[in-house]
N, C-alpha and C positions, 0 to 999 in steps of 0.2 A: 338149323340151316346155316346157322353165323359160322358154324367150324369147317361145314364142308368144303368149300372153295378153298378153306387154306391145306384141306388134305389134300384134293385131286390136284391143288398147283405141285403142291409136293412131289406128287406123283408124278402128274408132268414132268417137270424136271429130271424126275430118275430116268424118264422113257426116253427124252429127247437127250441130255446131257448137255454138254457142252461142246458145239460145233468145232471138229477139229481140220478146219480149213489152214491146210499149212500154211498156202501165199493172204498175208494180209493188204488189202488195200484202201487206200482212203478213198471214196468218192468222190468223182471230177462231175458236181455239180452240173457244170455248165456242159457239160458233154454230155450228160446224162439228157437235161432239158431238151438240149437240141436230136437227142434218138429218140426220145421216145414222143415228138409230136410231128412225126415222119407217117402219115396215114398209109403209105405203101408198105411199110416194115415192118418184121414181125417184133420188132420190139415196140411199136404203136401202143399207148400207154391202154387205152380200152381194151386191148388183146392181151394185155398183162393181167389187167384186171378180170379178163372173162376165164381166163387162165385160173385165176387165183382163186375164184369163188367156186371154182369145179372142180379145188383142190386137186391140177395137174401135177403130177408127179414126175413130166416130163421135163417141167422149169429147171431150167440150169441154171448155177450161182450169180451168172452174169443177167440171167434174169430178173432174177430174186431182189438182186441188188436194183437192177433199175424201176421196179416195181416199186420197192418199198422207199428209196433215194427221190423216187419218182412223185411219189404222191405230194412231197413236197413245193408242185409245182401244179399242181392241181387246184381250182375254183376255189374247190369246199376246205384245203386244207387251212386248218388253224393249230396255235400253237397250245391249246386247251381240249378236253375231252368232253363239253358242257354238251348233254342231249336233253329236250325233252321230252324223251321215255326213259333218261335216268330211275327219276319217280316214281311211274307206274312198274317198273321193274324192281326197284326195293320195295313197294309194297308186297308183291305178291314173294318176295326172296323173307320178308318179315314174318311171314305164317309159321307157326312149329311144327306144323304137318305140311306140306306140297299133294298132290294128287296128281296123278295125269293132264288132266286137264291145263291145274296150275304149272306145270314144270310147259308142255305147250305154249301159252301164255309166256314162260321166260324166254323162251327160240326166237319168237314174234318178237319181244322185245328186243334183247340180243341184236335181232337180223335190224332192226332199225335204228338201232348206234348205229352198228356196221357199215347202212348205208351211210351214213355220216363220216366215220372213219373207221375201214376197214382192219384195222389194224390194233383196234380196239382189244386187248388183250385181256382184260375183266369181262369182257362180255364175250368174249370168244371162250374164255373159261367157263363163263355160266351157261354156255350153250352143251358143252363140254358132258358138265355136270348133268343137265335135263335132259341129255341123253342118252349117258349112262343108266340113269333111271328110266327113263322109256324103254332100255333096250334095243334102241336105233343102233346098232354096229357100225351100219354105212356112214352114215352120220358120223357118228365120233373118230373113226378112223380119217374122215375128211377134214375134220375139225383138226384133229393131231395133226394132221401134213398143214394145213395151213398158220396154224402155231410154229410149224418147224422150218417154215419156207421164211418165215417172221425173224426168227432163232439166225439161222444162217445165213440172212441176209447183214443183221446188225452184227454177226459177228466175223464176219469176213471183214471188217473194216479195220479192226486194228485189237491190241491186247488192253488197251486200257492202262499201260503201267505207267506212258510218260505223256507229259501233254504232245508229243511227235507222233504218238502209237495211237494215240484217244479212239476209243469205239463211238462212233457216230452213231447220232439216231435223230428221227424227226418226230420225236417227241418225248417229253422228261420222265413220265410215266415207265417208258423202257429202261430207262437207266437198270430200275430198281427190276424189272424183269431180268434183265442180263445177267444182274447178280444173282437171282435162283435159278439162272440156266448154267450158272459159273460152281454153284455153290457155295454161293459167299452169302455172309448176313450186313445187313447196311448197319451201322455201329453208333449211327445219330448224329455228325459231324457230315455238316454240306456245305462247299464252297465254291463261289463261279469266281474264275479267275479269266476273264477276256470271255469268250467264246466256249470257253473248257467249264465245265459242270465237275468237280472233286467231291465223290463219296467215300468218306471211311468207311472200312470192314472191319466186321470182327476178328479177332482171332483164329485164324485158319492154320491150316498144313503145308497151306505153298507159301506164306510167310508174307502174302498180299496186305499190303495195307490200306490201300486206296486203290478207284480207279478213275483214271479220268474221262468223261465223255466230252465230246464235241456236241454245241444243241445249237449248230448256224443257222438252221431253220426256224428253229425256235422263238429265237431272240431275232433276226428277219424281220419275222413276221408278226414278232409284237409291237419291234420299230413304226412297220408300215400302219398299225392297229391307232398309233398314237400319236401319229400325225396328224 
């Protein structure tokens, strides 16, 4: 089971690619905040959210963005992925055989990161996975759109090549997703310079060396933890 998840991410990758949104933009924070807690609007952050977990496929980029820019402004959001169903989830991911039952058990798990943070992209993978094995179609096709609503929401923000360009995310976890939705490999050199997160790549075809992200939520919201 230890290899699966880094084969289906693979595969992800090949499915979704690299989001080719021609206009890049940075997100205006504080605009975002003030649309999406407008309870008359369809940008109303709960409608984004009911949106997302039904895997709409009608979400527009501007949505996407404020969905996922969004949760950053949310209760629950932290700048960590710590759940307690982490645990009860690698044990049952530690068996050498799964069954039905246990890949069920991974969903149940899965769905309650999720409720914690949606955006949980390991556990959106391992849901991925137990239902490829279950044979749920419906499922995994919702799962895909919602990885890809994830996908093109972090990467409408920018190319990542110059701290001006930086790909935004609200949380450091994505970094390293973006580079297998990029096809790049992370090369073991990380450095935070201000606000900007720099990861080296390996050796690639587009001659990439690094990219940089923005993590102002991140570091925010560890400020406020340490006060």
């Amino acid at each position: 089971m230890k290899k699966r998840p880094l084969l289906l991410l693979f595969m992800l990758s090949v499915l979704i690619g690299f989001s080719q949104n021609k206009k890049k933009e940075k997100p205006n924070y504080k605009k975002i905040e003030r649309m999406i807690k407008k309870e008359n609007s369809d940008f109303y952050y709960p409608k984004l959210v009911a949106k997302f977990n039904a895997a709409d496929t009608t979400l527009t980029l501007q949505e996407k963005r404020l969905l996922y820019y969004g949760f950053s402004f949310q209760k629950n959001y932290s700048p960590f992925e710590n759940s307690t169903f982490k645990d009860s989830l690698k044990t049952v991911l530690s068996k050498s055989r799964l069954t039905n039952l246990d890949y069920s058990s991974v969903v149940k798990y899965a769905d309650s990161i999720l409720v914690e943070f949606p955006f949980n992209f390991q556990a959106l993978n391992y849901k991925l996975i137990a239902f490829k094995s279950l044979q749920n179609k419906n499922e995994f096709i919702k799962t895909i759109i919602q990885m890809r609503t994830i996908i093109d929401a972090i990467t409408s923000s920018g190319d990542g090549k110059t701290e001006e360009t930086a790909i935004y995310v609200v949380n450091v976890s994505h970094e390293y997703l973006t580079l297998s939705a990029l096809g790049l490999k992370f090369s073991g050199e990380q450095s935070l310079i201000n606000h900007y997160d720099y990861l080296s790549v390996a050796e690639n075809p587009k001659g990439i060396k690094g990219l940089y992200f923005d993590i102002s939520p991140s570091l925010n919201a560890l400020g406020e933890m340490l006060k």
